[in-house]
N, CA, C and O atoms as CSV, one atom per row, in Angstrom:
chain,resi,resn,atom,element,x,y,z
A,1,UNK,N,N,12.653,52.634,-34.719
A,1,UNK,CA,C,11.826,53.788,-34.505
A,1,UNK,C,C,12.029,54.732,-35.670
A,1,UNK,O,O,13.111,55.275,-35.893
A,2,UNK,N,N,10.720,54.941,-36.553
A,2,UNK,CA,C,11.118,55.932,-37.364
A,2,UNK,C,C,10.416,56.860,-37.218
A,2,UNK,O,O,10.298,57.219,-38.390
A,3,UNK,N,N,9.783,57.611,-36.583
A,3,UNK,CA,C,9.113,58.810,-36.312
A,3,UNK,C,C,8.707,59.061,-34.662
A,3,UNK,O,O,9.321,58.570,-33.715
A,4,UNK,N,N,7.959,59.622,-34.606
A,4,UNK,CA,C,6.157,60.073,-33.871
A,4,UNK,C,C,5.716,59.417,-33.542
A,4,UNK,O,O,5.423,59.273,-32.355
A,5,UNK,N,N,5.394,58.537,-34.642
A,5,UNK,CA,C,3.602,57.959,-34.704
A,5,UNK,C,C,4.347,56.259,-34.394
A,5,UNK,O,O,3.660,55.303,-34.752
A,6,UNK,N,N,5.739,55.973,-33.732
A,6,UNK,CA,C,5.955,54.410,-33.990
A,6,UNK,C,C,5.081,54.223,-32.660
A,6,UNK,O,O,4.445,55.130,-32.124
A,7,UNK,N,N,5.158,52.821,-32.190
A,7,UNK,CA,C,4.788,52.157,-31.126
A,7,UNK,C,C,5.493,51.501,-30.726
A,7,UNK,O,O,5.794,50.489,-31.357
A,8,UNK,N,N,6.148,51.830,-29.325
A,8,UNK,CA,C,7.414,50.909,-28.882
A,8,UNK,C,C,6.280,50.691,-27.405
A,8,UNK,O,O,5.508,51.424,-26.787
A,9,UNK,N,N,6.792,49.038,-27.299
A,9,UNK,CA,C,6.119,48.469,-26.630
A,9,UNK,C,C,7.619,47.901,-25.282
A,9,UNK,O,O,8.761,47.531,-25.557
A,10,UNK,N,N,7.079,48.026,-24.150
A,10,UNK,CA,C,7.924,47.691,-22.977
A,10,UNK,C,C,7.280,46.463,-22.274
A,10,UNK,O,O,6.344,46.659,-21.499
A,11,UNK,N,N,7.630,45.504,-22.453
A,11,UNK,CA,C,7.721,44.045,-22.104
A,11,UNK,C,C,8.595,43.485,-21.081
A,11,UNK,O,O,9.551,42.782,-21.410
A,12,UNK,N,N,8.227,43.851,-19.381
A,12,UNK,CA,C,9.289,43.198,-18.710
A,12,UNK,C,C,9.365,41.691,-19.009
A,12,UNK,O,O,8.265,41.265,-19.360
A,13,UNK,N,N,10.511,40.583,-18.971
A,13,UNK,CA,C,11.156,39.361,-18.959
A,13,UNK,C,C,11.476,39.229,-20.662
A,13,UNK,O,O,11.700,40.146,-21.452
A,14,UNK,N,N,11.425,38.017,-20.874
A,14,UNK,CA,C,12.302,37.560,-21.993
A,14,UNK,C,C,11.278,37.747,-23.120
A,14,UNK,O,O,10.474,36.920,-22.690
A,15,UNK,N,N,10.685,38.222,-24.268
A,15,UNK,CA,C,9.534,38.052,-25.180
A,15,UNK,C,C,9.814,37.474,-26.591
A,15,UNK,O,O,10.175,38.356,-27.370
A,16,UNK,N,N,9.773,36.714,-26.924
A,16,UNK,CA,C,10.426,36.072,-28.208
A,16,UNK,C,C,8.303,36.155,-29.274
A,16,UNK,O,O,8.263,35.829,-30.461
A,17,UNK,N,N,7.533,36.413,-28.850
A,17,UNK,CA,C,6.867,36.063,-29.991
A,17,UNK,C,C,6.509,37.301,-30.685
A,17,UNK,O,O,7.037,38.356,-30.335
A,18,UNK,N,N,5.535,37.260,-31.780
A,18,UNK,CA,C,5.060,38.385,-32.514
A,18,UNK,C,C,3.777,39.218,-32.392
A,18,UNK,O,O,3.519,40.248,-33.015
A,19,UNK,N,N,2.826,38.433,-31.251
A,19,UNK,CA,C,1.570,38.644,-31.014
A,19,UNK,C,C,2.174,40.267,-29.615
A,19,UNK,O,O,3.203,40.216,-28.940
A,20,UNK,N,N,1.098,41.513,-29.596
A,20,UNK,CA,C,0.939,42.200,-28.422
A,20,UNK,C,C,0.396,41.561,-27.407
A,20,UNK,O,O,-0.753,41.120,-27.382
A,21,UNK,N,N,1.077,41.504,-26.681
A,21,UNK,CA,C,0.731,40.713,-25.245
A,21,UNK,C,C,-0.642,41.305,-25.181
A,21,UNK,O,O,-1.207,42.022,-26.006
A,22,UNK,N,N,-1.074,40.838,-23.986
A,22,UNK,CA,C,-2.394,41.458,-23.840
A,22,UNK,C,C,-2.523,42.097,-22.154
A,22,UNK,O,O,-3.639,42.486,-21.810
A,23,UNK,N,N,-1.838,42.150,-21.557
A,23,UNK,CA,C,-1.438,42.031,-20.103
A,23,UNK,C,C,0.185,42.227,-20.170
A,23,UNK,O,O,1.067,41.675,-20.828
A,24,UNK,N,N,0.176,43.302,-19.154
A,24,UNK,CA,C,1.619,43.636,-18.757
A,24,UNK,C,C,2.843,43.910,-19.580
A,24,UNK,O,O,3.872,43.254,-19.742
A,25,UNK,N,N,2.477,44.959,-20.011
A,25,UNK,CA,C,3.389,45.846,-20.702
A,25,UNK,C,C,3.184,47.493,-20.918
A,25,UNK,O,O,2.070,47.882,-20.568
A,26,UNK,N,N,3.993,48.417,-21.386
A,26,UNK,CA,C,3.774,49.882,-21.236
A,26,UNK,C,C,4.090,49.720,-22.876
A,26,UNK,O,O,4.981,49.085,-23.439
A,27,UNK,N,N,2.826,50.683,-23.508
A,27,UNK,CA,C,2.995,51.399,-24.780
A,27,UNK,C,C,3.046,52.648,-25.083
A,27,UNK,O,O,2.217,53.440,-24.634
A,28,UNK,N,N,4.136,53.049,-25.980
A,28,UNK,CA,C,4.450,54.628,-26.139
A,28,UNK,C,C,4.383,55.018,-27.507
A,28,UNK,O,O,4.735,54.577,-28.601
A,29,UNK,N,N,3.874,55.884,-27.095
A,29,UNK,CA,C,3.509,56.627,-28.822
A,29,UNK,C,C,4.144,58.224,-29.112
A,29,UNK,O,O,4.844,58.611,-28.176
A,30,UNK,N,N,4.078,58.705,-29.677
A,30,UNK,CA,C,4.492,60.403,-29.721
A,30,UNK,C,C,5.916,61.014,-29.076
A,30,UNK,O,O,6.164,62.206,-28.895
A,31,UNK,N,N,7.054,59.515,-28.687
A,31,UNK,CA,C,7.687,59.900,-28.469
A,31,UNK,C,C,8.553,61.067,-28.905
A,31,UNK,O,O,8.838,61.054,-30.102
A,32,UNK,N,N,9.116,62.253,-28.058
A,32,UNK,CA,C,9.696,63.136,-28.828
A,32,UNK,C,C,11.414,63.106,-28.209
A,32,UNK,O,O,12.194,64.014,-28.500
A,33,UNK,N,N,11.823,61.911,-27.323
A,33,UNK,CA,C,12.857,61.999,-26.959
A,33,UNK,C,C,13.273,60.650,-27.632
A,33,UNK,O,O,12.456,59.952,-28.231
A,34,UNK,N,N,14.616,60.321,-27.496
A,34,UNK,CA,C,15.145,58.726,-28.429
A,34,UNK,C,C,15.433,58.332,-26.708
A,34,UNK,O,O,15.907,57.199,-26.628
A,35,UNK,N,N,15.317,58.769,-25.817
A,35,UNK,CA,C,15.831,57.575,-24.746
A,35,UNK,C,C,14.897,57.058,-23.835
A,35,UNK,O,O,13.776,57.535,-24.014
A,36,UNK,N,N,14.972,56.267,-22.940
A,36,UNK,CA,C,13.859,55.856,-21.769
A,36,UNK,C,C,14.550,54.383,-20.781
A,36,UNK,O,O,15.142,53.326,-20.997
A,37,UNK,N,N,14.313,54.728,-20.280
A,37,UNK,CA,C,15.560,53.883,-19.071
A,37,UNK,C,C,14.277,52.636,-18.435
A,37,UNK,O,O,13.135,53.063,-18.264
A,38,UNK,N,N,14.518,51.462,-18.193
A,38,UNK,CA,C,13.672,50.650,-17.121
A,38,UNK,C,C,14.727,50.068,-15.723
A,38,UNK,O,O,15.767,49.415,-15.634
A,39,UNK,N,N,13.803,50.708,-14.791
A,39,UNK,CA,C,14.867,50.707,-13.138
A,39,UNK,C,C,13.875,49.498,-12.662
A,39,UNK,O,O,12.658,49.475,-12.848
A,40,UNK,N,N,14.573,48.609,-12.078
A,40,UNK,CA,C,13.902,47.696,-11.520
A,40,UNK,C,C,14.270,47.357,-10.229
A,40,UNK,O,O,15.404,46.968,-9.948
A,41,UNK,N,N,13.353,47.486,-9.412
A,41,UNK,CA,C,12.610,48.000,-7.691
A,41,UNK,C,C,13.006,46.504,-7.312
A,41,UNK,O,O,13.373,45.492,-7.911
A,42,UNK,N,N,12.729,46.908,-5.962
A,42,UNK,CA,C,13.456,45.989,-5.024
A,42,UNK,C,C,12.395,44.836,-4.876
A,42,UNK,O,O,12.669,43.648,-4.704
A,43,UNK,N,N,10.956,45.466,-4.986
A,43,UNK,CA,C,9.901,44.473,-4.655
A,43,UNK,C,C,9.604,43.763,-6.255
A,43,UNK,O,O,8.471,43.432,-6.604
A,44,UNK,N,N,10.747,43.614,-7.076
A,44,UNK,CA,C,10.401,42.966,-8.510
A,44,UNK,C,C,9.475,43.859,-9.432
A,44,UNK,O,O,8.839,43.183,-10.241
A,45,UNK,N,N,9.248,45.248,-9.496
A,45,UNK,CA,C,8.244,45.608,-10.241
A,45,UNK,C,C,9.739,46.695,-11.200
A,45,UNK,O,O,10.867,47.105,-10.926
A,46,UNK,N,N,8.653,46.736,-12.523
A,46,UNK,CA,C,9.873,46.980,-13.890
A,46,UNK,C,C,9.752,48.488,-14.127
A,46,UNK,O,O,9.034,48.612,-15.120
A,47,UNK,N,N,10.199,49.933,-13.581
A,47,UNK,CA,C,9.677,51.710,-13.606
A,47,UNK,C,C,10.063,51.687,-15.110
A,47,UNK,O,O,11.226,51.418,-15.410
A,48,UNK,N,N,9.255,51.923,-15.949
A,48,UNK,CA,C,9.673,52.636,-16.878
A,48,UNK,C,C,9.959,54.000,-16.932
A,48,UNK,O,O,9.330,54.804,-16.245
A,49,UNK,N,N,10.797,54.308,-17.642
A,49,UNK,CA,C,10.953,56.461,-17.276
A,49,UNK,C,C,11.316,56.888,-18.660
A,49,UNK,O,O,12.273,56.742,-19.420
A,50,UNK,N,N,10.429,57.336,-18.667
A,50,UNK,CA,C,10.380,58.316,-20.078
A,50,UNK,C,C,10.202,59.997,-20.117
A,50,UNK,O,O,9.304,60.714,-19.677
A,51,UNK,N,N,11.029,60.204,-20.593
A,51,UNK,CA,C,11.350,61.806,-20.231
A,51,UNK,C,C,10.287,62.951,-21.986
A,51,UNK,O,O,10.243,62.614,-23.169
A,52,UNK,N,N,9.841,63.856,-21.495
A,52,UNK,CA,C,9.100,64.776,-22.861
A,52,UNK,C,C,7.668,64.305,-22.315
A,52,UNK,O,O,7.369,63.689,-21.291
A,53,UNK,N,N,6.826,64.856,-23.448
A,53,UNK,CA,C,5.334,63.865,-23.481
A,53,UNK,C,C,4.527,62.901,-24.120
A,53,UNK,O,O,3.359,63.121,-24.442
A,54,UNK,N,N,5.103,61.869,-24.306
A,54,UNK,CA,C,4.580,60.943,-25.012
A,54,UNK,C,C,3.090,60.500,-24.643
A,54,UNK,O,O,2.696,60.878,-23.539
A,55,UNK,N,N,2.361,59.875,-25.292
A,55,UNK,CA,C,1.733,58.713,-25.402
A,55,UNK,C,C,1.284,57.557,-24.664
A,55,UNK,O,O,0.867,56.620,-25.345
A,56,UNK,N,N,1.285,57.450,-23.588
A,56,UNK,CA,C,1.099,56.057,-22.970
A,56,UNK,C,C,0.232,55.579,-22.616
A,56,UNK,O,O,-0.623,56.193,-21.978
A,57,UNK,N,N,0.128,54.035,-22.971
A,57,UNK,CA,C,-1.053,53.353,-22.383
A,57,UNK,C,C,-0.060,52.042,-21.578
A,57,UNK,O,O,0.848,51.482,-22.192
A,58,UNK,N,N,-0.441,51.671,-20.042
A,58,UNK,CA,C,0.005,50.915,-19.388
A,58,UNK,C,C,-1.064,50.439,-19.274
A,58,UNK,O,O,-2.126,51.062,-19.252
A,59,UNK,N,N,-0.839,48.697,-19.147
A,59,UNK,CA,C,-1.860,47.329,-19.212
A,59,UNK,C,C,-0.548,46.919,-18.151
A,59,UNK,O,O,0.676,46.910,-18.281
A,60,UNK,N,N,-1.558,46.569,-16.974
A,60,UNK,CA,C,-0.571,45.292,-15.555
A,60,UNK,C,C,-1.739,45.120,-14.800
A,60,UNK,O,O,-1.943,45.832,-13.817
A,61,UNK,N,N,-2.456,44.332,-15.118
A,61,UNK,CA,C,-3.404,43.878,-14.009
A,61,UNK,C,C,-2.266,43.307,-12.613
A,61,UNK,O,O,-2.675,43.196,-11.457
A,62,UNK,N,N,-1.184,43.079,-12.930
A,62,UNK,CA,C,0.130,42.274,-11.798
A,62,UNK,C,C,0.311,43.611,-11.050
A,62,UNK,O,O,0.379,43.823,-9.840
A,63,UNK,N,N,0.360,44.328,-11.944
A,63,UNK,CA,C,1.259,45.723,-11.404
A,63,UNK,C,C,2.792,44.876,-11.436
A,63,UNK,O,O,3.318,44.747,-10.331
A,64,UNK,N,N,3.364,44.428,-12.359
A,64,UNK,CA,C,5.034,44.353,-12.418
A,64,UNK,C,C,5.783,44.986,-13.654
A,64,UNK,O,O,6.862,44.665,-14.152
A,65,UNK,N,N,4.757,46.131,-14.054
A,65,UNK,CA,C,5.732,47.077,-14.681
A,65,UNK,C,C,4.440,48.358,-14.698
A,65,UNK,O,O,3.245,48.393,-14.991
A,66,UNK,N,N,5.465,49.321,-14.209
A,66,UNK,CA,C,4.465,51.054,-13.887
A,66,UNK,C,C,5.835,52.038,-14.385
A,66,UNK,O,O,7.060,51.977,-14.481
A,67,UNK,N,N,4.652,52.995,-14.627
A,67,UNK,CA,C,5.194,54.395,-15.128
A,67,UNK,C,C,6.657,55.309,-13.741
A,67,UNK,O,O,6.510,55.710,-12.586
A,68,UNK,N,N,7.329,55.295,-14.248
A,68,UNK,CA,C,8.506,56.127,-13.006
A,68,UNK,C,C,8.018,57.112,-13.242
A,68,UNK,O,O,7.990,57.721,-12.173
A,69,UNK,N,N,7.536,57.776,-14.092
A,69,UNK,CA,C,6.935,59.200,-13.700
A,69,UNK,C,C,5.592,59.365,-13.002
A,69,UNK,O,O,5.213,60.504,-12.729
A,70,UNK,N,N,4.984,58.502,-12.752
A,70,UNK,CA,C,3.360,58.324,-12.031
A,70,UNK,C,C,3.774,58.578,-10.895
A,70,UNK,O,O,2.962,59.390,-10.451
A,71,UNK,N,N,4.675,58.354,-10.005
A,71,UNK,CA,C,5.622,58.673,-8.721
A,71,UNK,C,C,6.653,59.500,-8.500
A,71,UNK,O,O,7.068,59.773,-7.374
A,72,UNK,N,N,7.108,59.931,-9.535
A,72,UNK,CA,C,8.475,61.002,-9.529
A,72,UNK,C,C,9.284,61.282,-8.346
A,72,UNK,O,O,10.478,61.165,-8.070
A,73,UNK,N,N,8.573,61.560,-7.932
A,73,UNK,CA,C,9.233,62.704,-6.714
A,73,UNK,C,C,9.942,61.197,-5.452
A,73,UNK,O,O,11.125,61.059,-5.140
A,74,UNK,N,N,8.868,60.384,-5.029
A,74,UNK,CA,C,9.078,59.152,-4.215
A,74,UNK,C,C,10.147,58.545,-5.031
A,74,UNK,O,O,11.220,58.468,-4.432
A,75,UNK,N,N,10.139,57.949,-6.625
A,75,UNK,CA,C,11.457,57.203,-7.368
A,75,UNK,C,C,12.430,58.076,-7.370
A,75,UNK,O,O,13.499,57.604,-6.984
A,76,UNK,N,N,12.449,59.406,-7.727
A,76,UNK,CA,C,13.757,59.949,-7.762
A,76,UNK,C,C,14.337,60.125,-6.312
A,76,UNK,O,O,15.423,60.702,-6.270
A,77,UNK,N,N,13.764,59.703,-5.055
A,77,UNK,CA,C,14.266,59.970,-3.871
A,77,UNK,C,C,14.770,58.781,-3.720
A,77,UNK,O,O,15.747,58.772,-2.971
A,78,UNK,N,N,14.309,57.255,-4.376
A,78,UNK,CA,C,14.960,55.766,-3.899
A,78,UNK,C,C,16.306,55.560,-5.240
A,78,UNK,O,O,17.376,54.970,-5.087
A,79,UNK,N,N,16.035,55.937,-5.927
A,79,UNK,CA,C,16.861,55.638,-7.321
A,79,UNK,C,C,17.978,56.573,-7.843
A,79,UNK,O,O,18.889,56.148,-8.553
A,80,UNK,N,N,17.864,57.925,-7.442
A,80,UNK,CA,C,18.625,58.837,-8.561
A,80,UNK,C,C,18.986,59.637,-7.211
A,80,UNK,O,O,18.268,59.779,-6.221
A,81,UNK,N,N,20.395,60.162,-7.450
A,81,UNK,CA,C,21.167,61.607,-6.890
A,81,UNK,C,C,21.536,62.375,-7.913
A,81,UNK,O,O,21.473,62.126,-9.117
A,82,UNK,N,N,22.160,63.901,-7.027
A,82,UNK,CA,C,22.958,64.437,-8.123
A,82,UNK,C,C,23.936,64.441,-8.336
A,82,UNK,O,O,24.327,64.507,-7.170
A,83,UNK,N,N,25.162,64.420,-9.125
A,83,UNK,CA,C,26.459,64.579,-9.026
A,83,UNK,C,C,27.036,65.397,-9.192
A,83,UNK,O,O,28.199,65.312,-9.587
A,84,UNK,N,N,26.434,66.496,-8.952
A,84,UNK,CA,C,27.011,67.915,-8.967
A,84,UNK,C,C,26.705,68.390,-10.521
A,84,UNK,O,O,26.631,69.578,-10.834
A,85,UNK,N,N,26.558,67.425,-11.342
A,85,UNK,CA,C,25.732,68.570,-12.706
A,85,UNK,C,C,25.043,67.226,-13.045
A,85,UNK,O,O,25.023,67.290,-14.275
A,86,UNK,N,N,24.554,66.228,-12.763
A,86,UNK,CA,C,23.470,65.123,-13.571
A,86,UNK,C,C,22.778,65.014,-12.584
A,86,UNK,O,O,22.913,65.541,-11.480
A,87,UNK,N,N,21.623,63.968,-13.156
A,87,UNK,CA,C,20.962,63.347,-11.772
A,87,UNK,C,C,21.087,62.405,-12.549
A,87,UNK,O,O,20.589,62.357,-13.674
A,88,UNK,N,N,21.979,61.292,-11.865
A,88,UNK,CA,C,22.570,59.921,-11.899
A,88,UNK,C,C,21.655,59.184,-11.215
A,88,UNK,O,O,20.943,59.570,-10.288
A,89,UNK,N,N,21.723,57.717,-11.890
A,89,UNK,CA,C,21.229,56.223,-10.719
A,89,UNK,C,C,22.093,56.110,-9.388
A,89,UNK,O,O,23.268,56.472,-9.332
A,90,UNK,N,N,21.430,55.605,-8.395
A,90,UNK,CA,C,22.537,55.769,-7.162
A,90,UNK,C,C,23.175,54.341,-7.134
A,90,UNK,O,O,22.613,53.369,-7.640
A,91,UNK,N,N,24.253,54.289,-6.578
A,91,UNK,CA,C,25.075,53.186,-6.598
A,91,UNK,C,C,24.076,51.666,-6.057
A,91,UNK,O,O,23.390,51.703,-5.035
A,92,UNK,N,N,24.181,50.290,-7.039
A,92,UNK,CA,C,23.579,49.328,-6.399
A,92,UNK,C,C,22.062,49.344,-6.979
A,92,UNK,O,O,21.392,48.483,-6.410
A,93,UNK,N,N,21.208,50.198,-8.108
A,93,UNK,CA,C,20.355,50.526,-8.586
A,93,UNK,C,C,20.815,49.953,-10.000
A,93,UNK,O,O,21.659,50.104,-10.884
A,94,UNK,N,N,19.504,49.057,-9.565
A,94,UNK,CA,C,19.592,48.063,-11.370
A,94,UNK,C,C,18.825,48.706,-12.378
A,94,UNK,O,O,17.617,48.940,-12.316
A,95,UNK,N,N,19.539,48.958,-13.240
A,95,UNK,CA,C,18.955,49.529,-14.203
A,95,UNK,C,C,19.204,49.192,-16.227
A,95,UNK,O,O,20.172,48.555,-16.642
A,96,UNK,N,N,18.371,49.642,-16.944
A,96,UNK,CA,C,19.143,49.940,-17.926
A,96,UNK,C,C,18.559,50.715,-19.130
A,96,UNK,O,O,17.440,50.592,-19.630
A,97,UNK,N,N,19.717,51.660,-19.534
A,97,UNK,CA,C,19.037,52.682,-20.514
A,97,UNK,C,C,18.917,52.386,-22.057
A,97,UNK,O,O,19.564,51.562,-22.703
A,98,UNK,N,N,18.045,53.157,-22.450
A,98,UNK,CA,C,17.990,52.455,-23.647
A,98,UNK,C,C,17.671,54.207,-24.579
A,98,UNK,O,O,16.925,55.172,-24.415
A,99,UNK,N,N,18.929,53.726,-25.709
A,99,UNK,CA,C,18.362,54.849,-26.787
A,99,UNK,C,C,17.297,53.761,-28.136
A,99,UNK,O,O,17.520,52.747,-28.796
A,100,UNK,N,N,16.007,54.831,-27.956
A,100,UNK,CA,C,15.405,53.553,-29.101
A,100,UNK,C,C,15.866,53.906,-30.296
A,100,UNK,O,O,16.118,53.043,-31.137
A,101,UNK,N,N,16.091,55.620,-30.609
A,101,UNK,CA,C,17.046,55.546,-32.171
A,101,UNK,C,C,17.795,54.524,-32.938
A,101,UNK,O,O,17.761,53.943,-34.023
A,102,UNK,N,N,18.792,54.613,-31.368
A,102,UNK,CA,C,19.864,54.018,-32.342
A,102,UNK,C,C,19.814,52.336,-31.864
A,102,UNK,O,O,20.685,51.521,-32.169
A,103,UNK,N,N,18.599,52.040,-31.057
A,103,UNK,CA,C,18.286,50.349,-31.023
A,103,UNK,C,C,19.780,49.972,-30.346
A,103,UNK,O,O,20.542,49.156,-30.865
A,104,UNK,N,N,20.107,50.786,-28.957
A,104,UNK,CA,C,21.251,49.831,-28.673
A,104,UNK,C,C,20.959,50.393,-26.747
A,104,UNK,O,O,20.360,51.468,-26.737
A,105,UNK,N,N,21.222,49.943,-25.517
A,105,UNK,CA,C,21.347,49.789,-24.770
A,105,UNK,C,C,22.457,49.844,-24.035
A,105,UNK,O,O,23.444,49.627,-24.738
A,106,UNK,N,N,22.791,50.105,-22.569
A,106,UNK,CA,C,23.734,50.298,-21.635
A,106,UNK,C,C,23.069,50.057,-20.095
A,106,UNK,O,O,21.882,50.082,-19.770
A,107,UNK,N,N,24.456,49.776,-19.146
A,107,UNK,CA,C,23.586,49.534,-17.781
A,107,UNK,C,C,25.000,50.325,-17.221
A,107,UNK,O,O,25.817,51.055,-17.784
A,108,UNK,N,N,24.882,49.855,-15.956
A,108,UNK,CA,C,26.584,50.370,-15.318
A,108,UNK,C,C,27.417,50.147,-15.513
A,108,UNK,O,O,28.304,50.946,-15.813
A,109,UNK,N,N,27.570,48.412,-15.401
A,109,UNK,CA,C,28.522,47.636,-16.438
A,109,UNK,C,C,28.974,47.816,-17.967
A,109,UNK,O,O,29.884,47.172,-18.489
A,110,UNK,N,N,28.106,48.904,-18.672
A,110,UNK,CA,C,28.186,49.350,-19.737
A,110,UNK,C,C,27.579,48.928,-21.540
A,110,UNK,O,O,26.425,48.503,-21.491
A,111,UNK,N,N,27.878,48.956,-22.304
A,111,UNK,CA,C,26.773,48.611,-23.809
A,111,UNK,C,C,26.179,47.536,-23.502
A,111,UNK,O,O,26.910,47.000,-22.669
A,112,UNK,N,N,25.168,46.812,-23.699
A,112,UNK,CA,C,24.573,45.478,-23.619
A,112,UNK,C,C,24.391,45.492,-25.281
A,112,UNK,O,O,24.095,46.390,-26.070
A,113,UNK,N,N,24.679,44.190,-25.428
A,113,UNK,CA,C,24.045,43.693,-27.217
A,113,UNK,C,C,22.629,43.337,-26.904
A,113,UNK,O,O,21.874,42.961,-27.801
């Protein structure tokens, strides 16, 4: 990510090729924050959560990956508490965060390569 104007593309499962999917994925543009977390729901669908105001265009004719902020109020009541100064993932909530700056990742278990 080197600015504004990049395009980071959110691809739930494994994606090894070079082509933009054409179906089922979230694109962000104008990001003004480096982080954005994907929580993944009990019924298999992939929340992306992106915090500021970016950019987005979501493509899921499946619906197996949607915006966590299109719902807010309902996800932060199944997913997140407070801990007395954060609002944390709640225990047993799969998740994992991602700074796109610095291109590196974490879950509960901690850094992922």
């Amino acid at each position: 990510m080197n600015g504004k104007d990049d395009e980071i593309y959110f691809i739930p499962g494994k994606y090894t090729g070079e082509e933009i999917p054409s179906d089922d994925y979230v694109t962000v543009t104008n990001l003004d924050r480096d982080f954005a977390s994907a929580v993944f729901s009990k019924n298999n669908v992939v929340l992306i959560r992106i915090d500021g105001n970016p950019k987005v265009i979501q493509r899921s004719s499946r619906e197996v990956i949607k915006l966590y902020n299109d719902d807010l109020a309902n996800n932060d009541s199944l997913y997140t508490c407070f801990d007395g100064r954060d609002s944390v993932y709640k225990k047993g909530v799969h998740f994992i965060n991602m700074n796109l700056k610095e291109n590196y990742a974490w879950n509960s278990e901690g850094k992922l390569k």
